[in-house]
C-alpha positions in Angstrom: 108.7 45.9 147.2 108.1 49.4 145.9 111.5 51.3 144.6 112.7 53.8 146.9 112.2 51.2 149.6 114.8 51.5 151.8 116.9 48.5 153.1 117.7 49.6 156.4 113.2 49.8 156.5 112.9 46.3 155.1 115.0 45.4 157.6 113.3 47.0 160.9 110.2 45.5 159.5 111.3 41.9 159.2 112.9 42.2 162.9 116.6 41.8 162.4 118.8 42.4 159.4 119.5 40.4 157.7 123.2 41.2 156.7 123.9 41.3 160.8 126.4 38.7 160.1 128.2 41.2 158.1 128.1 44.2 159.5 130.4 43.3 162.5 132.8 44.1 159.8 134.0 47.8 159.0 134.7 47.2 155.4 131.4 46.1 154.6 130.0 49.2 156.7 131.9 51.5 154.6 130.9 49.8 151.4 127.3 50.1 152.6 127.7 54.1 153.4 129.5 54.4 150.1 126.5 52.5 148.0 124.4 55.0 149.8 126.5 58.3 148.7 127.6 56.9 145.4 124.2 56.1 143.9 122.8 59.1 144.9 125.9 61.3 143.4 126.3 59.5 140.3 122.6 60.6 139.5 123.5 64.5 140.3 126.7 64.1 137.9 124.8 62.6 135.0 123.2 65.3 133.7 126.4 67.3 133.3 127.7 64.3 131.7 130.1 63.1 134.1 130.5 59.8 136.2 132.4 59.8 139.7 135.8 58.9 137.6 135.5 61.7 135.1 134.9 64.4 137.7 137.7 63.1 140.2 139.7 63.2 137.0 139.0 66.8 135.8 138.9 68.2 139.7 142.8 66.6 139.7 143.6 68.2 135.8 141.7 71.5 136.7 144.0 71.8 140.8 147.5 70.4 138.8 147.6 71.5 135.2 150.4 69.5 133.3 149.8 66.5 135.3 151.0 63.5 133.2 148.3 60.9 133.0 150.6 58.0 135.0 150.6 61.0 137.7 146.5 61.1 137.6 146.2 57.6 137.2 148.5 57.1 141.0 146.4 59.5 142.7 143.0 57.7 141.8 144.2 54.7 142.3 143.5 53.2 139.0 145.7 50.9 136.5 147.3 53.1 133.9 145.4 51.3 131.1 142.2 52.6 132.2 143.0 56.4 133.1 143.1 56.1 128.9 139.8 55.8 128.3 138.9 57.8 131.3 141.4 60.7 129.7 139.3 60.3 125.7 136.0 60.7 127.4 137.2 64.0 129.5 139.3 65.3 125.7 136.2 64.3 123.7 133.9 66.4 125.7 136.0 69.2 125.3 137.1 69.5 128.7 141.0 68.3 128.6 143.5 68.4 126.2 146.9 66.2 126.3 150.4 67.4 125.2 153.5 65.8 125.2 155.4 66.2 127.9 158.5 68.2 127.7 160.9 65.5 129.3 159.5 62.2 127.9 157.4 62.3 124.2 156.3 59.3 125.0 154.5 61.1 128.1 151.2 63.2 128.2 150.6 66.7 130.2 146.8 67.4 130.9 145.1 70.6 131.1 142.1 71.8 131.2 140.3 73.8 128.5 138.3 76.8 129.5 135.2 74.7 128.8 136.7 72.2 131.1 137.1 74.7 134.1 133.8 76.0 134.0 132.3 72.3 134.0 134.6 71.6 136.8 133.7 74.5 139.0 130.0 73.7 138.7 130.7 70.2 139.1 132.1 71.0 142.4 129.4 72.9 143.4 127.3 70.0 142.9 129.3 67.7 144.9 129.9 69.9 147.3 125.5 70.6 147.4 125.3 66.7 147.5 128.3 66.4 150.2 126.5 69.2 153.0 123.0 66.8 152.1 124.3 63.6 152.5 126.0 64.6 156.0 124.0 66.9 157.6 123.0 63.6 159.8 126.3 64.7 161.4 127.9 67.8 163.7 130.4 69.5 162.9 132.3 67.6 165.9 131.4 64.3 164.4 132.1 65.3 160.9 135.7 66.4 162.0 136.2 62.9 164.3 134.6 60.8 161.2 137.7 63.0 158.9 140.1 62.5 160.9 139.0 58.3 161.3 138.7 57.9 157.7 142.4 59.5 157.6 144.1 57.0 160.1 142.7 54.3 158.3 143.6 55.4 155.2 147.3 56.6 156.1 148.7 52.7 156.3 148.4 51.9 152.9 149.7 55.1 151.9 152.4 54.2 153.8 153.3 50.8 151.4 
């Protein structure tokens, strides 16, 4: 099968698909439509030497300078061990820097350098580019239903 092929076209020509089974099920749906955005993204952010982790990262550090790293680590959702490395990649390229934090030592404050704000703001462009491309299939109606979905669904386990 040639690259580029695309699985949804493989399927319509074999007759059925051939994940069926699976896509009575929402999660796998949404894992599907993030395969589709994620690959596509994570090519657009490579050049500028980011990965979707690093620019989530920065976007937080750039909006809430002086956010400690436990702070960045909640709102991503990921284990405190990792926002480490994820915080050395973002300092080594010159983008970050990490102070202690007034009210615990043992604490770090991020900020972004100027270097950092400029990659970020063209970073966001590019996501934003790749965002407006990836859902132009939509209206704005659907668009704003499809929001406010993914929002209900998300709000429960917010909630614990």
């Amino acid at each position: 099968m040639p690259s580029g092929t695309s699985t949804q076209r493989v399927m319509a020509e074999q007759g059925a698909a051939i994940d069926e089974s699976l896509r009575r099920f929402i999660g796998y749906r949404l894992k599907r439509a993030y395969s589709t955005i994620r690959s596509d993204l994570l090519e657009r952010l490579e050049p500028l030497g980011l990965r979707i982790t690093t620019f989530s990262a920065l976007a937080l550090i750039t909006d809430n300078p002086g956010l400690r790293q436990s702070e960045l680590a909640a709102a991503l959702d990921i284990k405190r061990s990792n926002m480490v490395a994820i915080v050395d990649d973002l300092e080594g390229s010159g983008w970050v820097s990490r102070k202690a934090f007034p009210k615990d030592r043992r604490a770090f404050a991020l900020y972004p350098t100027s270097s950092g704000r400029k990659m970020c703001k063209k970073a966001v462009g590019v996501v934003a580019t790749h965002d407006a491309q990836v859902l132009e299939v939509l209206n704005d109606d659907e668009l704003d239903y499809l929001s406010r979905l993914l929002d209900k669904i998300e709000a429960p386990a917010e909630a614990s």
